[in-house]
C-alpha positions as CSV (number, residue, x, y, z in Angstrom):
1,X,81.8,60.5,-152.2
2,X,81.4,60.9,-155.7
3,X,78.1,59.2,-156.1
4,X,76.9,61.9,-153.2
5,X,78.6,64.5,-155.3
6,X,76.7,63.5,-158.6
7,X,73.1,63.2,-156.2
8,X,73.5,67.0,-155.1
9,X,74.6,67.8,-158.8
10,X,71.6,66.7,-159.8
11,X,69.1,68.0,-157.0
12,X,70.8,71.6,-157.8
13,X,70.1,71.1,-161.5
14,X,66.6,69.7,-160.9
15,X,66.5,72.8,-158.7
16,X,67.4,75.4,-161.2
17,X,64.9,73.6,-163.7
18,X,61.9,73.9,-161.0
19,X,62.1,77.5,-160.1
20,X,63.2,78.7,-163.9
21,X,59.7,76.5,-165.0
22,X,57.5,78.6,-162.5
23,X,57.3,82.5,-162.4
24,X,54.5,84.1,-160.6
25,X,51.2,86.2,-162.5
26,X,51.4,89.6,-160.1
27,X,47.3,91.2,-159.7
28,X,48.6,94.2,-161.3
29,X,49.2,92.6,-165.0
30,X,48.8,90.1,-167.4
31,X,51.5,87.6,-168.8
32,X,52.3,86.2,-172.1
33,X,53.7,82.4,-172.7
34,X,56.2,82.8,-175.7
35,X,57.7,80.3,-177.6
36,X,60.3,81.1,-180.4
37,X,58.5,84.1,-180.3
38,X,54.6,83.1,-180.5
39,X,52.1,83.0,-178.0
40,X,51.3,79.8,-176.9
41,X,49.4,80.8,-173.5
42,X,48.1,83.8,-171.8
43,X,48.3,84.5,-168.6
44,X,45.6,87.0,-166.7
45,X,44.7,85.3,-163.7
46,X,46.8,86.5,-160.8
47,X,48.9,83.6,-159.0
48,X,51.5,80.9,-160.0
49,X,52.4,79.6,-163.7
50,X,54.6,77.2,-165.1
51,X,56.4,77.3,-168.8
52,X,59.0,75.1,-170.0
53,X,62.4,76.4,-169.2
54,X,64.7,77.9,-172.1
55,X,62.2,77.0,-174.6
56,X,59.5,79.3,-173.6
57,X,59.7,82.7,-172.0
58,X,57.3,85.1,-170.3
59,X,56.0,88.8,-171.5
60,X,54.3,90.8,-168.7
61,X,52.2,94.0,-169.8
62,X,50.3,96.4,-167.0
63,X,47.1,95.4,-166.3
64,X,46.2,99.1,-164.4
65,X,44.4,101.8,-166.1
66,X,46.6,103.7,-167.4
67,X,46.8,107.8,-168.8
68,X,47.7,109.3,-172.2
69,X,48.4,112.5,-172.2
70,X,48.0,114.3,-175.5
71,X,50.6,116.8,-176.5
72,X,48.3,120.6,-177.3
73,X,47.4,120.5,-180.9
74,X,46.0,123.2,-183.2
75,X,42.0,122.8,-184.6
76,X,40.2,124.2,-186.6
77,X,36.7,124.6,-186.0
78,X,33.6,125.4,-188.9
79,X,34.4,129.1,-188.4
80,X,38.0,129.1,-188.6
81,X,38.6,130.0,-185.2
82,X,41.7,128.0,-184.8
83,X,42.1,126.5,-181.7
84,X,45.0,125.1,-179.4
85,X,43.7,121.5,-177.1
86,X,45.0,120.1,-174.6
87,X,43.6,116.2,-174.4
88,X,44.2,113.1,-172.3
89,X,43.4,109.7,-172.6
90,X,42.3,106.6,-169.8
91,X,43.0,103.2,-171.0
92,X,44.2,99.6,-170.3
93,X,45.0,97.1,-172.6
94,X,42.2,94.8,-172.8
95,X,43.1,92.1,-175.4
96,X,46.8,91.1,-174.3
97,X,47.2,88.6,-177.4
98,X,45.7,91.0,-179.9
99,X,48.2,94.0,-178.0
100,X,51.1,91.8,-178.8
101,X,50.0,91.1,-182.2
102,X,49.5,94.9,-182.6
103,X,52.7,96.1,-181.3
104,X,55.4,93.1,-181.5
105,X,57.9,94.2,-179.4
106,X,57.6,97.7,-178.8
107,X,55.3,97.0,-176.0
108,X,53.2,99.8,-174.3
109,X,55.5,102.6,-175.5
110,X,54.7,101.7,-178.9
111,X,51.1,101.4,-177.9
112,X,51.0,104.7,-176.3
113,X,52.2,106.6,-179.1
114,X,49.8,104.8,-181.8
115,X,46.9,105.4,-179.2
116,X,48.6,109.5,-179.4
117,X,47.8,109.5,-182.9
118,X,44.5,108.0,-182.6
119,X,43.5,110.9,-180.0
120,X,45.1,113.3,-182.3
121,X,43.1,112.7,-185.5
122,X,39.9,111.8,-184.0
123,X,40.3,115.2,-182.2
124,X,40.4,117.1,-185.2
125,X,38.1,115.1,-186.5
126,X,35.0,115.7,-184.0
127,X,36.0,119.6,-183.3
128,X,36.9,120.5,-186.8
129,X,32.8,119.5,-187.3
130,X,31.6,121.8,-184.8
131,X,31.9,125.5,-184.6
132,X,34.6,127.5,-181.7
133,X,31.2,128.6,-179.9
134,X,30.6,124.8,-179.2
135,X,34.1,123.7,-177.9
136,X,34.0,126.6,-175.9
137,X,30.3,126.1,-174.0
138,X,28.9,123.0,-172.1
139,X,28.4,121.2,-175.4
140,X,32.3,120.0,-175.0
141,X,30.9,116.9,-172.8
142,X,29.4,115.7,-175.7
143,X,32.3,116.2,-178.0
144,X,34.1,114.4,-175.6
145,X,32.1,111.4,-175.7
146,X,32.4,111.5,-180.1
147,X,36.4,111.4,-179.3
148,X,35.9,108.4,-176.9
149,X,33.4,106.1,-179.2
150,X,35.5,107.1,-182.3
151,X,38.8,106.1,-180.4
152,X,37.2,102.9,-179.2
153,X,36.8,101.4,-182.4
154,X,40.3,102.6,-183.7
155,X,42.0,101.1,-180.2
156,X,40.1,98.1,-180.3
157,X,42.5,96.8,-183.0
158,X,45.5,97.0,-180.8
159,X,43.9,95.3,-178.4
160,X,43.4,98.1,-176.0
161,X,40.3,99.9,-174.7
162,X,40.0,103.5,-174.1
163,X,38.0,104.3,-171.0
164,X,37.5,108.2,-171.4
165,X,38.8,110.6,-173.5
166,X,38.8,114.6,-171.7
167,X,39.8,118.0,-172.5
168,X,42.1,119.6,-170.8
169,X,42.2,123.3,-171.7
170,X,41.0,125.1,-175.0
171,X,42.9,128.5,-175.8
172,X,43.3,130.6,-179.2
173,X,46.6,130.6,-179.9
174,X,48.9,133.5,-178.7
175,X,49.7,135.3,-182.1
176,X,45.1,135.6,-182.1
177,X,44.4,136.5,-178.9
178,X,45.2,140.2,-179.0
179,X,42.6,139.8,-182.8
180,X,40.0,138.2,-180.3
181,X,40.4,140.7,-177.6
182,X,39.9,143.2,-180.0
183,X,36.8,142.2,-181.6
184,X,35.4,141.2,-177.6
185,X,36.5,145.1,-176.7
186,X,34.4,146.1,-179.9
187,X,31.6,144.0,-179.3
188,X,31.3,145.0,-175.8
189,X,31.6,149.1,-176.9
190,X,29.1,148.2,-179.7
191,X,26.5,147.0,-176.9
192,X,27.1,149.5,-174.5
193,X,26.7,152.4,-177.1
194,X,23.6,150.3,-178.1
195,X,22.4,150.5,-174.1
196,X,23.4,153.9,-173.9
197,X,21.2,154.9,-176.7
198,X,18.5,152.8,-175.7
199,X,18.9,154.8,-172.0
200,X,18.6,158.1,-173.8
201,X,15.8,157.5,-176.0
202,X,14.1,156.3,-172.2
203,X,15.1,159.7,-170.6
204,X,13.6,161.5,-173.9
205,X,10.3,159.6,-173.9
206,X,10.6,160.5,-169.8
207,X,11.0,164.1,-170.4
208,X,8.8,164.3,-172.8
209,X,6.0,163.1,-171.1
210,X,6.9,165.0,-167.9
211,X,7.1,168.4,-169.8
212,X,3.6,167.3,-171.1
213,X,2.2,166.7,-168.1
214,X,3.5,170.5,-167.1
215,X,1.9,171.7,-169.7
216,X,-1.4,169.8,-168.8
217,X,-0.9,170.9,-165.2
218,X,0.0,174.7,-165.7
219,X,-2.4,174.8,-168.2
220,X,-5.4,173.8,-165.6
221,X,-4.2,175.5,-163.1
222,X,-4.3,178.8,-165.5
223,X,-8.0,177.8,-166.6
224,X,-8.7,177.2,-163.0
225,X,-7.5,180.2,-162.0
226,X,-9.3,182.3,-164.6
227,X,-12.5,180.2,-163.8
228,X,-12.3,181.3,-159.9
229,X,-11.1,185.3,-161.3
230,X,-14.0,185.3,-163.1
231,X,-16.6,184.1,-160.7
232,X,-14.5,186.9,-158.1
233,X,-14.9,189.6,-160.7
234,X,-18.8,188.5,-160.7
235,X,-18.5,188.4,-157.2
236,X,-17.4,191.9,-157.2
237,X,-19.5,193.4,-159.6
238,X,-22.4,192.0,-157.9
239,X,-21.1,193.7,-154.8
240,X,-20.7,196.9,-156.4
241,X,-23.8,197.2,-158.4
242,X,-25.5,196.1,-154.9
243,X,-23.5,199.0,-153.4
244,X,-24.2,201.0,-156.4
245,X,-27.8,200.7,-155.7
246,X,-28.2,200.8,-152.1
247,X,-25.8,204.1,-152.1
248,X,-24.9,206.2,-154.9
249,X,-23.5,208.8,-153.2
250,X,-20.8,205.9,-151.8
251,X,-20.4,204.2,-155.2
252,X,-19.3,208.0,-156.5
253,X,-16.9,208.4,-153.7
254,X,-15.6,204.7,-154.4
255,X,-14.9,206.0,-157.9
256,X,-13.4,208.8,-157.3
257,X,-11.2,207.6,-155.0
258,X,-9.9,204.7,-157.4
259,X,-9.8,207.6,-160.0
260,X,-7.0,209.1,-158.1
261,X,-4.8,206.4,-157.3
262,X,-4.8,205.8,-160.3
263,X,-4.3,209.3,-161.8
264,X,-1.9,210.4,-159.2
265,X,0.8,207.7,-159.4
266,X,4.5,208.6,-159.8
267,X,5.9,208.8,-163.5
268,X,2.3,209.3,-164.5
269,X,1.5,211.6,-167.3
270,X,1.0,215.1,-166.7
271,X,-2.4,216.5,-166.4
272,X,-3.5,220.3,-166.6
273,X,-6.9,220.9,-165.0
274,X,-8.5,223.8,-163.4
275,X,-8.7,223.5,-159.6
276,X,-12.5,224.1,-160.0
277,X,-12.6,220.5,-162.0
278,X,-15.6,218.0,-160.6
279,X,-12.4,215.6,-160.6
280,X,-11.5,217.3,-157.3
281,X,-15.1,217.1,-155.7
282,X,-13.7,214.8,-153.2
283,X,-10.7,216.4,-152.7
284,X,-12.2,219.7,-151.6
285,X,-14.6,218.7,-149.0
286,X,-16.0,215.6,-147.3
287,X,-19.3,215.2,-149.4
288,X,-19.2,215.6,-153.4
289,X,-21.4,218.1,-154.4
290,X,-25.0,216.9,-155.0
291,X,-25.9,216.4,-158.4
């Protein structure tokens, strides 16, 4: 009984010394060997390990890619436009030995926070290089990409790697807005009084040139006109001196007659003349006396 006693004593120890030696590598991370606190193996392949029970144990750290999120901080850009960022940060720890090294025991809280300041300063760096006008157009892809390779080389010695670095938002802070919607306001007045004027020198040039070309018109149609009143005063003239020859005694009583109309209108001056007058040939009877 007691020799059966001490056998499953000692399969239950042998037991517990089994499964506490073996612990199993998950896909999702890597695993460090520690004994008395340095590294004596590294595990990255996924699957089942062994260590040496009490002696050594076992550090597991996320193998994933994982996010940073950088809290907003204030730039300043070449034309001291300050600026307020928002940034974040993909990354996975690449060197697990070197990460332990880095961080001792803090683990990837500590590594997140050093990686923070990273981001931070080599955010400042890059956009305080560049003007606002920059940060704010298409260019930010590239300033992106200086943030990432400058991180790289300051992550690389904690034994992580930074996969992309990205802007988030980029807004003037609060207290400069109203300043900046001001001077947009202004700008925007200053160009439209600038298009306004433009559009008024355009209606001048218009109006000038159409009051121009009135002139030109009215003006030919005046010499036109005197051009055809002459020819139909020749016209005339011809007619009547044709007239005049052909019947004198017609050309007389032509005269006379336009000699009345234009004697005898109302509000003419007054005229005193003896009712025997030659004016009055034609008035008296229905041939002018022969002369």
């Amino acid at each position: 009984m007691n020799r059966s006693m001490y056998l499953v004593g000692l399969v239950v120890v042998a037991i517990g010394i089994i499964s506490s030696s073996l612990f199993i590598v998950d896909e999702r991370e890597k695993a460090l060997v520690l004994q008395f606190g340095r590294v004596v193996d590294v595990k990255e392949d996924p699957g089942l390990a062994f260590k040496i029970p009490l002696i050594q144990e076992v550090v597991r750290y996320d193998d994933r890619i994982l996010s940073r999120d950088v809290d907003p901080l204030e730039v300043t850009p070449l034309d001291d436009r300050r600026l307020v960022v928002d940034a974040f940060a993909r990354y996975r720890i690449a060197d697990v030995n070197q990460f332990r090294q880095a961080v001792g025991t803090g683990g990837e809280a500590t590594a997140a926070r050093r990686l923070d300041s990273i981001l931070r300063a080599e955010t400042r760096e890059v956009l305080g290089s560049v003007s606002s006008n920059d940060i704010l157009s298409s260019d930010r892809a590239a300033l992106m990409l200086r943030i990432r390779n400058a991180a790289i080389q300051e992550a690389r010695g904690l034994g992580l790697e930074v996969i992309d670095v990205r802007l988030k938002r980029t807004d003037l802070p609060r207290e400069n807005l109203d300043a900046t919607f001001g001077r947009m306001r202004a700008e925007r007045e200053r160009e439209a009084t600038d298009e306004r004027a433009r559009g008024q020198e355009a209606a001048q040039r218009i109006r000038a040139q159409a009051d121009r070309t009135v002139v030109e018109l009215v003006s030919d149609a005046k010499r036109q006109s005197e051009i055809i009143r002459g020819e139909a005063d020749a016209t005339r003239s011809a007619i009547f001196a044709e007239a005049y020859g052909g019947d004198q005694e017609f050309f007389r009583f032509y005269r006379s007659l336009e000699a009345y109309r234009g004697a005898l209108l109302e509000n003419n001056s007054t005229m005193v003349m003896s009712p025997d007058s030659e004016f009055f040939d034609y008035l008296k009877s229905d041939t002018a006396t022969q002369r």
